[in-house]
N, CA and C atoms as an extended XYZ file, in Angstrom:
315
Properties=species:S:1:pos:R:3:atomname:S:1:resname:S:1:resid:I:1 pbc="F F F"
N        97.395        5.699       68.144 N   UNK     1
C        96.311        5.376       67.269 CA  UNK     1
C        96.177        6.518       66.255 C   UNK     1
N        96.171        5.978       65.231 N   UNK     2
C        95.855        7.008       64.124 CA  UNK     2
C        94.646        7.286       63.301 C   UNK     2
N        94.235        8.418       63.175 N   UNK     3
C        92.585        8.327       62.801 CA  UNK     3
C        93.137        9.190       61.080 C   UNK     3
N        91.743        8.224       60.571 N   UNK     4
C        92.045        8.432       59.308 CA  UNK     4
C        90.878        9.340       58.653 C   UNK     4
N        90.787       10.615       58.032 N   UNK     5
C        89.747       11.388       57.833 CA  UNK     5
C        89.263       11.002       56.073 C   UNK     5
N        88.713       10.830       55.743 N   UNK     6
C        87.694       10.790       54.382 CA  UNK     6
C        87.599       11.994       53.534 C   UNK     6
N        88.396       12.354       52.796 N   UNK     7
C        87.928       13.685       52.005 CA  UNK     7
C        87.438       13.871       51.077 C   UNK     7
N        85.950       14.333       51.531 N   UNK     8
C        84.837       14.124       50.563 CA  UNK     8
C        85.369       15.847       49.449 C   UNK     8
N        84.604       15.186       48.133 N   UNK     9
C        84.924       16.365       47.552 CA  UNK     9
C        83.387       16.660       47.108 C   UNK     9
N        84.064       18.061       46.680 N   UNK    10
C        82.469       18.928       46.695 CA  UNK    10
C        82.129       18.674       45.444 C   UNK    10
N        80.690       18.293       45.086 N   UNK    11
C        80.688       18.262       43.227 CA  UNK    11
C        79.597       19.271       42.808 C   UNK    11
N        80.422       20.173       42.558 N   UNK    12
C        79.389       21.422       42.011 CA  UNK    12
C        78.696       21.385       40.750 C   UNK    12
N        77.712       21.938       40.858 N   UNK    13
C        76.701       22.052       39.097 CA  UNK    13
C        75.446       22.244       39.749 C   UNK    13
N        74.673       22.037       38.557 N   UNK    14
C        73.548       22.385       38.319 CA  UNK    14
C        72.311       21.616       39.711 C   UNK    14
N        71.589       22.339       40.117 N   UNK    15
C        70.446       21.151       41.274 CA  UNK    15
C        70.091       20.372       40.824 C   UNK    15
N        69.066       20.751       39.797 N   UNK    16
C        68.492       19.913       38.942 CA  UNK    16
C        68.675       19.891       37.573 C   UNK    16
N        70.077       18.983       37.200 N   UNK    17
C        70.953       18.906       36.075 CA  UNK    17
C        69.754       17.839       34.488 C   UNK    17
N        68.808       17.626       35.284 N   UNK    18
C        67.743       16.869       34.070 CA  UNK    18
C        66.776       17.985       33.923 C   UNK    18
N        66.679       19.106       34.325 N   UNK    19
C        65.836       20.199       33.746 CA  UNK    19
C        66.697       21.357       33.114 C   UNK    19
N        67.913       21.056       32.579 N   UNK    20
C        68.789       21.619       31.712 CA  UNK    20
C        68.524       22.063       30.200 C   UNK    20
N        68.226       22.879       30.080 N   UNK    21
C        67.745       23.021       28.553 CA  UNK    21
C        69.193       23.909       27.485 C   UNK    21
N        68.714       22.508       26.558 N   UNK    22
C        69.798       22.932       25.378 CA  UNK    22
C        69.868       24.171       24.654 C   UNK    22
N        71.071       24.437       24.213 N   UNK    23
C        71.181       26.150       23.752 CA  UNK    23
C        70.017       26.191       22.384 C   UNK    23
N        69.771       25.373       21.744 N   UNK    24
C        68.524       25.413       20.671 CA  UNK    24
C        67.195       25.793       21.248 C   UNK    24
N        66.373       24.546       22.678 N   UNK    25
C        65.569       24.974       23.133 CA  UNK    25
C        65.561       26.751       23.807 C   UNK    25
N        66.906       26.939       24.589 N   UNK    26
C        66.809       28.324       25.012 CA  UNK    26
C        66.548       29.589       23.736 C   UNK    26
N        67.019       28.978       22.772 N   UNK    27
C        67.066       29.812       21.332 CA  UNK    27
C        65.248       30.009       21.583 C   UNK    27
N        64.614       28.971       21.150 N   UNK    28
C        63.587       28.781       20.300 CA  UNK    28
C        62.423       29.751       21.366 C   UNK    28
N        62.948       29.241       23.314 N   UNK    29
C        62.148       30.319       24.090 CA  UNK    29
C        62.347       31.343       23.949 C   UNK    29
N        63.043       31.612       23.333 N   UNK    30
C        63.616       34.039       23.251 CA  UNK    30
C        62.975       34.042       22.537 C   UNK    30
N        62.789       33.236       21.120 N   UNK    31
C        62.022       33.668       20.175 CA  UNK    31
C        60.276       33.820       20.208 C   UNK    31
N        60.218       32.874       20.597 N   UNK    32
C        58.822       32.466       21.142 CA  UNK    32
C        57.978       33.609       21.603 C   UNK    32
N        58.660       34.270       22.885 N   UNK    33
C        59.075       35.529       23.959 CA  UNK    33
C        58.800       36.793       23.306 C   UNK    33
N        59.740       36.875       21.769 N   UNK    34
C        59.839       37.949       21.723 CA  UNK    34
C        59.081       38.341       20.487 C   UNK    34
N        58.623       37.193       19.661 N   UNK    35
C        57.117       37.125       19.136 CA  UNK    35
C        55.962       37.800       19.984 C   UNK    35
N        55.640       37.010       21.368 N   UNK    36
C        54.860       37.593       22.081 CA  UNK    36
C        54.358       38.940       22.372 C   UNK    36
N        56.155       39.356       22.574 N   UNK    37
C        55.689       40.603       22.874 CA  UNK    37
C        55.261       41.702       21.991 C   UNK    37
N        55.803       41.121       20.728 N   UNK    38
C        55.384       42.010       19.206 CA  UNK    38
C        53.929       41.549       19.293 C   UNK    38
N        53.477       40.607       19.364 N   UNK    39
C        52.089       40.717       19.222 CA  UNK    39
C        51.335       42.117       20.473 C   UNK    39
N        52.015       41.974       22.141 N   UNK    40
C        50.932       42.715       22.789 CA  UNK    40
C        51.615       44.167       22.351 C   UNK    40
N        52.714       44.817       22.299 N   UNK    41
C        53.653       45.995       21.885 CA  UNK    41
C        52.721       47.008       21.345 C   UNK    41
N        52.014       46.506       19.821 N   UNK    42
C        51.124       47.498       19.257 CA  UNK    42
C        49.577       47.859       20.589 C   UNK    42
N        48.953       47.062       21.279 N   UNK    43
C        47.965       46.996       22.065 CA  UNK    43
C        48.782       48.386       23.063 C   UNK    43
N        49.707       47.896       23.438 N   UNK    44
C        50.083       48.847       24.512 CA  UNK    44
C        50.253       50.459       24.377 C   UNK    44
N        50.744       50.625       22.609 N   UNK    45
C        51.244       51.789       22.054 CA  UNK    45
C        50.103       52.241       21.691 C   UNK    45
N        48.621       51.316       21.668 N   UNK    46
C        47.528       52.119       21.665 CA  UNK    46
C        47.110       53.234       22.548 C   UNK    46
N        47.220       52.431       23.844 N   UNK    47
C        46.593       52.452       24.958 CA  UNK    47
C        47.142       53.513       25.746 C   UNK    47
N        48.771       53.385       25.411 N   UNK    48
C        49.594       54.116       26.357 CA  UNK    48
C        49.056       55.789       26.225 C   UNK    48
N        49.002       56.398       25.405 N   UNK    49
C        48.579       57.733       25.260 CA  UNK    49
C        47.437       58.099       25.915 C   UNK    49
N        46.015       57.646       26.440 N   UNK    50
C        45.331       57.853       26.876 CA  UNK    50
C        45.390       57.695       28.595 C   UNK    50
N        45.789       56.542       28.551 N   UNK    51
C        46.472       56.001       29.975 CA  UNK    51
C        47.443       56.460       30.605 C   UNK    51
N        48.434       57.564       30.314 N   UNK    52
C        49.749       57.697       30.982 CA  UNK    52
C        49.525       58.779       31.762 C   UNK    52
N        48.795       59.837       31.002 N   UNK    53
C        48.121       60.977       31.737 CA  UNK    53
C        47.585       60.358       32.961 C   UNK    53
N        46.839       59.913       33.194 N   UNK    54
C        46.182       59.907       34.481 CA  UNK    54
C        46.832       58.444       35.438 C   UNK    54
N        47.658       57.256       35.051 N   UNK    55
C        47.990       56.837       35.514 CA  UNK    55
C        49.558       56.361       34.956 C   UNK    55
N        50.139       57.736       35.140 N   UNK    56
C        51.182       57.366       34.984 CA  UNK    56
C        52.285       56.834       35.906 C   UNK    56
N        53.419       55.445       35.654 N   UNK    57
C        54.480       54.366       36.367 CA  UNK    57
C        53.180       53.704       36.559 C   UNK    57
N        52.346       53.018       36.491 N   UNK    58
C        51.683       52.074       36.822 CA  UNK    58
C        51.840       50.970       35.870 C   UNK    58
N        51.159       49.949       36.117 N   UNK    59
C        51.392       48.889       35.676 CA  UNK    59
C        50.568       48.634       34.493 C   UNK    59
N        50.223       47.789       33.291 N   UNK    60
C        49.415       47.487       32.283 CA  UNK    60
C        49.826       46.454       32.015 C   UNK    60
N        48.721       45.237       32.143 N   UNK    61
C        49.165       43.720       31.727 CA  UNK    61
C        48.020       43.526       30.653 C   UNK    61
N        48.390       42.366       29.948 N   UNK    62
C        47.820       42.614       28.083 CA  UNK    62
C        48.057       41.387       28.098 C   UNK    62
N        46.624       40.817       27.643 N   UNK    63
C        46.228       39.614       27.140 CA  UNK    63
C        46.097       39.547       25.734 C   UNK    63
N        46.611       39.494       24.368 N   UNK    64
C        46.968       39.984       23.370 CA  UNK    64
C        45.987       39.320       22.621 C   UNK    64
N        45.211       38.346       22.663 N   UNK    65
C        44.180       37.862       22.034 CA  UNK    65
C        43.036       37.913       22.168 C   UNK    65
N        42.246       38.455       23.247 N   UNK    66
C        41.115       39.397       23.462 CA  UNK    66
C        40.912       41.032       23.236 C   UNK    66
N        42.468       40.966       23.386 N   UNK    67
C        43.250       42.937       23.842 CA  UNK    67
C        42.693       43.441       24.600 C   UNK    67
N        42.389       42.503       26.090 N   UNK    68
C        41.713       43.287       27.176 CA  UNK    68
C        43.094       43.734       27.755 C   UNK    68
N        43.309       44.366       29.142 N   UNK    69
C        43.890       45.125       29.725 CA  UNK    69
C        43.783       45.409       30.802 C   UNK    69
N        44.577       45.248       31.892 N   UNK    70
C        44.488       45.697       33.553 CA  UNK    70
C        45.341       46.336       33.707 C   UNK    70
N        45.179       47.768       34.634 N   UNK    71
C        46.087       47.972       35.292 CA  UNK    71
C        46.187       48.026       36.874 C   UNK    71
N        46.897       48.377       37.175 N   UNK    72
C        47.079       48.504       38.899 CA  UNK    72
C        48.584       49.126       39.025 C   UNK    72
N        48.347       50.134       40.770 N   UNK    73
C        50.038       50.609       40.446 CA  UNK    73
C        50.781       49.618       41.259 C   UNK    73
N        50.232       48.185       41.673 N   UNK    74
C        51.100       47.206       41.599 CA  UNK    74
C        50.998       46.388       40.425 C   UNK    74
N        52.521       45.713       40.150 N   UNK    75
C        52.467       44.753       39.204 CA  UNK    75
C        51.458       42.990       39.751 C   UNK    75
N        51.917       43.070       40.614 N   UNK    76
C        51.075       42.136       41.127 CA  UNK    76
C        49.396       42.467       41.707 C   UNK    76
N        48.860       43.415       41.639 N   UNK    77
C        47.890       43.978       41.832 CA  UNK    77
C        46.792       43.767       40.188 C   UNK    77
N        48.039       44.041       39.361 N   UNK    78
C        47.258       43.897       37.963 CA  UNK    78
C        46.940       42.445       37.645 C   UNK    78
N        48.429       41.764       37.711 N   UNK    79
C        48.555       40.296       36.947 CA  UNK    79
C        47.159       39.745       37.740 C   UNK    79
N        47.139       39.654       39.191 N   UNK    80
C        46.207       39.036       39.931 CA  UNK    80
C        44.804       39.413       39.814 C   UNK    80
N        44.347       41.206       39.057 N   UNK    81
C        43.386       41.140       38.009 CA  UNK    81
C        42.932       40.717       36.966 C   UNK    81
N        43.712       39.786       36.111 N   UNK    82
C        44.136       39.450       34.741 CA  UNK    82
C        43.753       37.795       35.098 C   UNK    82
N        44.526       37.244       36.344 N   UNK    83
C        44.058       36.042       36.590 CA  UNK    83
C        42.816       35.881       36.461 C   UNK    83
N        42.256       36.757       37.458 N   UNK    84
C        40.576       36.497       37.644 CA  UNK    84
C        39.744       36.441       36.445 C   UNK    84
N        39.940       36.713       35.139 N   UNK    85
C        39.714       36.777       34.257 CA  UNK    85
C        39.503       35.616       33.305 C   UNK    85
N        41.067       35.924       32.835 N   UNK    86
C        41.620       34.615       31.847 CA  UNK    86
C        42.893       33.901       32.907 C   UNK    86
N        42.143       33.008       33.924 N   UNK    87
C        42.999       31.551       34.527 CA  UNK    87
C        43.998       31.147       33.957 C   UNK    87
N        44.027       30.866       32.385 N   UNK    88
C        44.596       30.139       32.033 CA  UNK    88
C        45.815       30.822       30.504 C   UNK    88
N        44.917       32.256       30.555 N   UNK    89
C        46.296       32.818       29.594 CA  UNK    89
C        47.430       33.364       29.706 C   UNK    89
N        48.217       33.706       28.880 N   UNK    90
C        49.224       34.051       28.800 CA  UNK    90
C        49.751       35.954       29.126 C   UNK    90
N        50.386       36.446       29.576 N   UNK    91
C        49.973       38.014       29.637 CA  UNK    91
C        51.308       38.524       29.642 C   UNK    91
N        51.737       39.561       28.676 N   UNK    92
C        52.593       40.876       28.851 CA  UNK    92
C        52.625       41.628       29.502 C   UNK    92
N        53.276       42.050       30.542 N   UNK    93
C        53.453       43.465       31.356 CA  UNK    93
C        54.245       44.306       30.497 C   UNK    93
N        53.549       45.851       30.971 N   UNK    94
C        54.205       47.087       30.729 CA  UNK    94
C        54.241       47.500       31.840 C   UNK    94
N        54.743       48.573       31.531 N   UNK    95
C        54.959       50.229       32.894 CA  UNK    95
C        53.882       51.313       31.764 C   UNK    95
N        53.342       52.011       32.189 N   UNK    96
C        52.854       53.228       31.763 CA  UNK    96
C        54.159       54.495       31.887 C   UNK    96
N        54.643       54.566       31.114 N   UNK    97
C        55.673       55.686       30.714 CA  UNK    97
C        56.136       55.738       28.877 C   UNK    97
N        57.049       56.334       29.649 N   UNK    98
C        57.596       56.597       27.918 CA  UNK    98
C        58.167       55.216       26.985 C   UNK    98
N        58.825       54.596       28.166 N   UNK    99
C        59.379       53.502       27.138 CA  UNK    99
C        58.698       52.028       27.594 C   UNK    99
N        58.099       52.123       28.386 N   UNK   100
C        57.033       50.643       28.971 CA  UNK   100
C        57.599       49.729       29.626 C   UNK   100
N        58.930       50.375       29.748 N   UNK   101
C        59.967       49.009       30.529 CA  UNK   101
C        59.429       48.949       32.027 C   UNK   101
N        59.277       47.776       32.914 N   UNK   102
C        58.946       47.769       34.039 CA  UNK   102
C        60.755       47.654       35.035 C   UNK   102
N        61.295       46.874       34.687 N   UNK   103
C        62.409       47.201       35.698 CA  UNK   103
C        63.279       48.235       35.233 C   UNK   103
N        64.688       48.063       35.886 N   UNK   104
C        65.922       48.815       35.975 CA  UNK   104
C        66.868       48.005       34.652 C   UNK   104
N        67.242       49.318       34.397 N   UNK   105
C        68.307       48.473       33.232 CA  UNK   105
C        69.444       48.498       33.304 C   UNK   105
């Protein structure tokens, strides 16, 4: 008796291949993004000089249309200050240092 095996093949890609966004839409989010952050950038370069002294590597999240401001020396310590606030806006993170970057580059 001869047994006959089925060889399934693997079909690799995307999980969810209908939430694929076109290289225009990805364009238009960088831009969008990096508008944003020119808007909170000047808020931060205010702020940063007074703030670094005493809490400096900490965190600073920036709501750019009130120009309020949280920090915390967690990042999630701040954002989740920022929630309580404004629910529903939008927010920039910094680092308190020299160049405001929060990760590794």
């Amino acid at each position: 008796m001869t047994q006959s095996f089925s060889q399934r093949t693997l079909q690799r890609g995307r999980v969810l291949p209908e939430q694929t966004l076109s290289t225009a839409d990805r364009t238009r989010k960088k831009a969008e993004l990096q508008a944003f952050r020119q808007r909170c950038r000047p808020i931060f370069e205010k702020l940063r000089p007074e703030l670094i002294e005493n809490h400096y590597n900490w965190f600073i999240v920036i709501e750019p249309d009130s120009e309020n401001y949280f920090i915390d020396q967690e990042r999630m310590g701040a954002l989740l200050k920022a929630l309580e606030h404004y629910p529903n806006a939008v927010f920039y993170t910094f680092r308190l240092n020299e160049t405001g970057l929060c990760g590794r580059v």
